[in-house]
C-alpha positions in Angstrom: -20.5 52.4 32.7 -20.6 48.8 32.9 -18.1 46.5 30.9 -18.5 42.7 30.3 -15.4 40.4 31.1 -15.0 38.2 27.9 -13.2 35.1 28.1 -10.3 34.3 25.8 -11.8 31.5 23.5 -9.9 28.3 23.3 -10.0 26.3 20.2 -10.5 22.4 19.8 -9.5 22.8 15.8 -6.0 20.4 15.1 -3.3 22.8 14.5 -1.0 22.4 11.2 1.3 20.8 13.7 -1.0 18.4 14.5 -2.5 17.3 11.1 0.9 16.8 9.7 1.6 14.4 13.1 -1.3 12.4 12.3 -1.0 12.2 8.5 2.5 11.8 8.2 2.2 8.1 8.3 -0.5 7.9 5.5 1.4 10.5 3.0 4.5 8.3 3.5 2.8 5.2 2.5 1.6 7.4 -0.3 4.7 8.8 -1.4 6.1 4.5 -0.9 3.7 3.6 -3.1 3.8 5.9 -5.5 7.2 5.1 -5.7 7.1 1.9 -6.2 4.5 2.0 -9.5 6.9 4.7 -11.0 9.7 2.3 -10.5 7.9 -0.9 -11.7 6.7 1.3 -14.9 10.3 2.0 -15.4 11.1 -2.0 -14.9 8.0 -2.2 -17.6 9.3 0.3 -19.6 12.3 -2.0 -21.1 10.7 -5.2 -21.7 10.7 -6.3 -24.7 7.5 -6.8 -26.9 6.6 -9.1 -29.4 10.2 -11.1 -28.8 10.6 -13.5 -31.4 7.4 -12.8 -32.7 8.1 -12.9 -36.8 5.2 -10.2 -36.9 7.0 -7.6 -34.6 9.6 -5.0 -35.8 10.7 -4.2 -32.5 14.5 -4.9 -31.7 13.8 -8.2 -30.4 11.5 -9.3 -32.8 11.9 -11.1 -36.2 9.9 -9.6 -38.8 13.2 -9.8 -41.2 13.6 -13.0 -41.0 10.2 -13.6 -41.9 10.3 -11.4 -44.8 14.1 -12.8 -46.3 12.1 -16.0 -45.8 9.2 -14.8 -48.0 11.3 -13.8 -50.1 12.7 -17.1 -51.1 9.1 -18.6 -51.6 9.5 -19.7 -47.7 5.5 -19.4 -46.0 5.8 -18.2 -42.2 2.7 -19.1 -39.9 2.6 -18.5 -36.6 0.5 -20.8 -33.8 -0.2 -20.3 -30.1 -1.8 -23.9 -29.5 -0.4 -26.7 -28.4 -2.9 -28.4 -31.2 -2.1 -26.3 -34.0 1.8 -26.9 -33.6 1.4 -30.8 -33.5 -1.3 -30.5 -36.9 1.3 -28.6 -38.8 3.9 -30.9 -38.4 4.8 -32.6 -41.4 7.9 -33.3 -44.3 7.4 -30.1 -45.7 7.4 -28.0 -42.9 9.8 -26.6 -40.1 8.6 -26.2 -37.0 10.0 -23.6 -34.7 9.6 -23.7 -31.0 10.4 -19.7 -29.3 10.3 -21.0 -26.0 10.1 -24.6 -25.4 10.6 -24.0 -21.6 7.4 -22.1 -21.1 5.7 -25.8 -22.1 4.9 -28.1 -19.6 5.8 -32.0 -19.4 2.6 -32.7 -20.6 3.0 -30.7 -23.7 6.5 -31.5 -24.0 6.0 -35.4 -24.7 2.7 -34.6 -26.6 4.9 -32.3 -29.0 7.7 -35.1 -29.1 5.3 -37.7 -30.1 3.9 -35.6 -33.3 7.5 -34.3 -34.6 9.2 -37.6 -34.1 7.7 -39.0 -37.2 6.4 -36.3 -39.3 9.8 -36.0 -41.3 10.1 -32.3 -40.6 12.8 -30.0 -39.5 12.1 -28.9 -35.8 14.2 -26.1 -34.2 14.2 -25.8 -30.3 15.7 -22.2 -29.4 17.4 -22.1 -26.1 15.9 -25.1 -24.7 16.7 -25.2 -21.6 16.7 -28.0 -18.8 13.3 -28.2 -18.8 12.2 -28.9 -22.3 15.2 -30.6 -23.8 15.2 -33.9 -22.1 11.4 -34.9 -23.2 11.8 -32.6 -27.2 15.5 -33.5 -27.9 15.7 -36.9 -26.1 19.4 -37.8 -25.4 20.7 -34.1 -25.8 21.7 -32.8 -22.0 21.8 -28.8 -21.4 25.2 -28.1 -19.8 24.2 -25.8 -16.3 26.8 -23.2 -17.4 26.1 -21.1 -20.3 28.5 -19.5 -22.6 30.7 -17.1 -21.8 30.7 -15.9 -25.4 28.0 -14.7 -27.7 30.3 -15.0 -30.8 31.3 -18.4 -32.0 33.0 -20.4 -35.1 31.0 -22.7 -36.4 33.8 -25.8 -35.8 32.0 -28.8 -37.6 30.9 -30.2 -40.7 27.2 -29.0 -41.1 27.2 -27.7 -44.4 25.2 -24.8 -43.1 27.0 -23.8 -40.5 30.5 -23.9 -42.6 28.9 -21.3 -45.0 27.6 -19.6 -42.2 30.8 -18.6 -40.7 30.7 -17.3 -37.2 27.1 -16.1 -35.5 25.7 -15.4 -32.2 25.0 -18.8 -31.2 26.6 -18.3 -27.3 24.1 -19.3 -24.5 23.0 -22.6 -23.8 25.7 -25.2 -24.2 24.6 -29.0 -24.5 26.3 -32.5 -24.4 24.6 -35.4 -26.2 24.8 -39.2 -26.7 24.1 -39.0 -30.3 26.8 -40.3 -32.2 25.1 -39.3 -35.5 24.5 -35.6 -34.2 26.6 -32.6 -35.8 27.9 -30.6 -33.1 28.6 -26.8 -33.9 29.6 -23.6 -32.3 31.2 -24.7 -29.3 32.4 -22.7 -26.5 34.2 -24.5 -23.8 34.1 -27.8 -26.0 30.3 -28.3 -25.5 27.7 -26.6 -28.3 25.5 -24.5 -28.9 24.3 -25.7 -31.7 23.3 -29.5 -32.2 21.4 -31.0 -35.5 20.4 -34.6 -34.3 18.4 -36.5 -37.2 15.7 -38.9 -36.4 15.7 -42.2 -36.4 12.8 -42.5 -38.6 10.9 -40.6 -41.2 13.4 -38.5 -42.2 13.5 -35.5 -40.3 15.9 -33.8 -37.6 16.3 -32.1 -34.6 18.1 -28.4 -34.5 19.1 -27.5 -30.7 20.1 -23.6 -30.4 21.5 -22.4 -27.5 20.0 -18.5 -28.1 17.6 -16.8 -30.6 20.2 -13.9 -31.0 20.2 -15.1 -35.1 16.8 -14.2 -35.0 16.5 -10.6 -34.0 15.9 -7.9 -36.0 18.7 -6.1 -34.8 21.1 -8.8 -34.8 20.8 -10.4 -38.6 23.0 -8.4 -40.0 25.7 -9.0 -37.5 28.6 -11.7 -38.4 26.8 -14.9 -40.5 23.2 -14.6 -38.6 21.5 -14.0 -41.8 22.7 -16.7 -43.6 22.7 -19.3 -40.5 19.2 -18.2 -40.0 17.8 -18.9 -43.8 19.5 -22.0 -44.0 18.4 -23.6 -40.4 14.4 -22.2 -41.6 13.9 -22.2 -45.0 14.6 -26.0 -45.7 11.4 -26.9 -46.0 8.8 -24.7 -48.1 6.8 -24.1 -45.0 7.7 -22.9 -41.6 5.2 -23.0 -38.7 6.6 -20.4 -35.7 5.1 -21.5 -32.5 4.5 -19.0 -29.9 3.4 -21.1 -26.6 1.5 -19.1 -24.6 0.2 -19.4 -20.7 -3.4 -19.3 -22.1 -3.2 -22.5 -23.9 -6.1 -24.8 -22.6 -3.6 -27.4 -22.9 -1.2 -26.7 -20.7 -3.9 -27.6 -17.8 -5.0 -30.7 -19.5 -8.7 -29.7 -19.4 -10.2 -27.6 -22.4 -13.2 -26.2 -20.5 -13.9 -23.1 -19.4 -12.0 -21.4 -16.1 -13.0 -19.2 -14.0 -11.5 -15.9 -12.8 -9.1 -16.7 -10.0 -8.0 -19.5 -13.6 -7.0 -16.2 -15.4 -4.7 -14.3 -12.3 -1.6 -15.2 -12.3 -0.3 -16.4 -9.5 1.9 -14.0 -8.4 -1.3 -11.6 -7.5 -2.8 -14.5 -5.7 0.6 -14.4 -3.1 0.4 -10.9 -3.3 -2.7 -10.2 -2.5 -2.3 -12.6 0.9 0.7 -10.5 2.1 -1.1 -7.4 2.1 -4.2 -9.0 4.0 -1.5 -10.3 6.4 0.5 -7.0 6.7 -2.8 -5.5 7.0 -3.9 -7.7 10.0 0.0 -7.2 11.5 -1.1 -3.0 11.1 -4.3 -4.0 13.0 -2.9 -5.1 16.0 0.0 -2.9 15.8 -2.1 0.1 15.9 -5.0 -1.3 18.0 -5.2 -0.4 21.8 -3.7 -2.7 24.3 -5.6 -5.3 25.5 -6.5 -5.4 29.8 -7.1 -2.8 32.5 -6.6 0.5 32.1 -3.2 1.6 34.0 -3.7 4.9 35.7 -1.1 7.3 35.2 0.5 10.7 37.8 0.3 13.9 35.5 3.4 15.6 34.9 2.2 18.4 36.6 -0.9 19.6 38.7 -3.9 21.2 37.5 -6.0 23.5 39.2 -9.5 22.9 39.6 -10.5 25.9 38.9 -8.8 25.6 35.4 -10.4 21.9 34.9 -14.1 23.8 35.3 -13.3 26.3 33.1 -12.4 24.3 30.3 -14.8 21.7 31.4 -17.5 24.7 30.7 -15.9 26.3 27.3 -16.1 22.9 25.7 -20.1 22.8 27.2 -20.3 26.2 25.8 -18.8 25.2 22.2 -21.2 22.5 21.9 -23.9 24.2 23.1 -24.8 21.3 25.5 -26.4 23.5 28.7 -28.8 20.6 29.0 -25.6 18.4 30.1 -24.4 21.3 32.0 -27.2 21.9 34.0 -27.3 18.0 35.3 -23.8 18.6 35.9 -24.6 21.8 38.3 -27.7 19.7 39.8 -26.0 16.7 40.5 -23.7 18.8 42.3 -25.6 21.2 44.6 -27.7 17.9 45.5 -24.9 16.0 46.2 -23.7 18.8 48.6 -27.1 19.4 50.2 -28.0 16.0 50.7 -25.7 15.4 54.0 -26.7 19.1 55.6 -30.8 17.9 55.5 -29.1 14.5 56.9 -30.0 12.8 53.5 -27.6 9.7 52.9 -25.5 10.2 49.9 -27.0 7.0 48.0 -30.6 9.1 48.3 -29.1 12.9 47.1 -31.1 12.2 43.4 -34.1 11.0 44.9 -36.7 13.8 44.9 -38.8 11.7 47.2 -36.2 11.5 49.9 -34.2 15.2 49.4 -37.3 17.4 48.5 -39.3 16.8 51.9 -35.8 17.1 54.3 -34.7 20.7 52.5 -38.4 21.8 52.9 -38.1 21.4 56.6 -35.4 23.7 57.2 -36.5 26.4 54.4 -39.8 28.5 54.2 -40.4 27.3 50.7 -42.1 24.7 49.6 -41.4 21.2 47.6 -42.9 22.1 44.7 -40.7 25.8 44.4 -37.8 23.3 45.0 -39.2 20.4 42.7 -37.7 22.6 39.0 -35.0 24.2 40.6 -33.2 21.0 41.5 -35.0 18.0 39.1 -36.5 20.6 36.4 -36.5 20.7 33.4 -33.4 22.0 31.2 -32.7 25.4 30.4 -33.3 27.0 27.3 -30.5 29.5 26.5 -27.4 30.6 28.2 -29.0 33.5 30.6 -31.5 30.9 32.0 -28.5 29.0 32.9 -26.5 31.5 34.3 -29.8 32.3 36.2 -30.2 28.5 37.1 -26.7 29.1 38.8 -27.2 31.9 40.8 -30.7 29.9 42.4 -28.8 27.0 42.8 -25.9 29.2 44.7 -28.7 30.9 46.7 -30.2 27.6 47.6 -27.1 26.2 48.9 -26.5 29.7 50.8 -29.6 29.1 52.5 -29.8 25.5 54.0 -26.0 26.5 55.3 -27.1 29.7 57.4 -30.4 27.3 58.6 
């Protein structure tokens, strides 16, 4: 009885160990940038819509205002353009600016040129140092703002007296108007400034913050009142909403293209990550020159290098590269017993005729055993093995 020597198998299949090695990196990056989104959806989460919008009846906008206003036979329209702002200026009509600081010089002076002698009411809130030099000429915003949101109204504008105290703390401004009613200060300088014009009629209301205006601020100390009486002075209010989109904020009115419409934050963003990207690349990329050869930590037996050598032939089923690799080797070994140089050992033309002279065979038996073809399975090699041993064997005892 005859039993067959197996071979433990050895496996070329990454262990857990060695998956989690090479995918640690990528599931932190994962985990980082997942993350991050979950904190700037957080960030996201408390922004506040429709501010100052007289449509929204979210906290910060100011949809009660509107409708007190409505109530008193005061219209509320609301603009986005540059154009429609500057058409609805007129006697009759107050024009409210949300954020004049969002407007560019361009539209700054353009708007200054229409409400200077319409005769209107304009109202700047929290005009900032941006806006209020070119919309409120002469009136300075002080760097500082107030340190209190709470204020008395100190002055003679009727509407502020009845008004009593409101949140008017924020910006603070000084101005070289000797004509202008100066309210609410905090610090001596403020927050409230009614400048009339010089012609047509009209004035100029500086606010240093739109708290009056919220919905969940008017019915705090005298906002209410100080609201209605700063808006509804003229029959029509126009509530202008300046928005990035407006064609004329570029100065051109024709149509842009998409890189026009990104903001451009993504644009900066968007060439970091290329450049961390390339700085991964390199980081992560092989050395560049020679290869430096290295001692092993320990030795290897040769034995054990040809027997993995052959399991990972085996696995891959390649006895056709397995079978040059026995070839090459038996000729290269043969070649200096026949006196063959070693440059000639894989040329049939030079080994073939020098092994035939010192064996009783002939070239052509020797011709498939050492330059044949492959084999086709795994007992023709073993066999192709053996022939080669034998061969070897042979030209050694001769």
């Amino acid at each position: 009885m005859t039993t067959e020597a197996t071979l433990p198998t050895t496996s070329t299949a990454p262990t857990a160990r060695q998956v989690w090695t090479r995918a640690r990196g990528i599931a932190l990056a994962a985990v980082l940038i997942l993350a991050a989104a979950v904190a700037m959806a957080a960030v996201r989460s408390t922004t506040r819509h429709g501010e100052l919008d007289p449509r929204s009846v979210d906290p910060y906008g100011s949809r009660a205002v509107a409708q007190l206003l409505a109530d008193r036979g005061v219209s509320t329209r609301v603009v986005t353009t540059l154009g429609a702002a500057r058409a609805a200026a007129g006697p009759d009509t107050t024009l409210l600016v949300a954020v004049p600081d969002l407007l560019t010089g361009s539209q700054q002076t353009r708007l200054r040129k229409a409400i200077a002698a319409s005769g209107g009411r304009t109202v700047l809130l929290a005009a900032g140092t941006p806006s209020v030099g070119r919309l409120a000429p002469g009136v300075t915003a002080d760097p500082a703002t107030s340190a209190d949101t709470t204020l008395a109204p100190h002055c003679a504008l009727p509407e502020a007296r009845r008004a009593g105290s409101a949140d008017t703390g924020g910006i603070r401004y000084t101005t070289t108007h000797l004509d202008a009613d100066s309210c609410y200060p905090s610090a001596r300088l403020a927050t409230l400034l009614r400048i009339p014009e010089a012609s047509g009629g009209g004035d100029t209301v500086v606010l240093g913050a739109p708290d009056i205006l919220y919905n969940n601020r008017l019915d705090k100390q005298g906002n209410a009142s100080l609201a209605l009486q700063l808006l509804g002075s003229r029959p029509h209010l126009v509530w202008y909403l300046p928005t990035l989109s407006d064609t004329s904020a570029t100065g051109t009115g024709g149509q842009k293209d998409f890189l026009d419409l990104l903001p451009s934050g993504w644009l900066w963003g968007t060439l970091q990550l290329f450049v961390a990207a390339v700085l991964a690349a390199f980081w992560r990329a092989r050395r560049f020159g020679p290869l430096v050869p290295e001692k092993l930590p320990v030795a290897i037996r040769a034995s054990e290098t040809a027997e993995g050598r052959a399991r990972l032939y085996r696995k891959a089923d390649a006895r056709d590269r397995a079978a040059d690799a026995l070839r090459s080797t038996t000729r290269t070994r043969l070649a200096p017993l026949v006196g063959i140089p070693a440059t000639q050992a894989h040329t049939p033309e030079a080994l073939l005729p020098a092994l035939s002279a010192h064996l009783t065979g002939g070239e052509r038996a020797l011709q498939p055993l050492l330059f044949g073809q492959p084999p086709g399975d795994d007992a023709a090699l073993i066999a192709l093995t053996d022939q080669l041993d034998a061969l070897e064997r042979e030209v050694r005892r001769s």
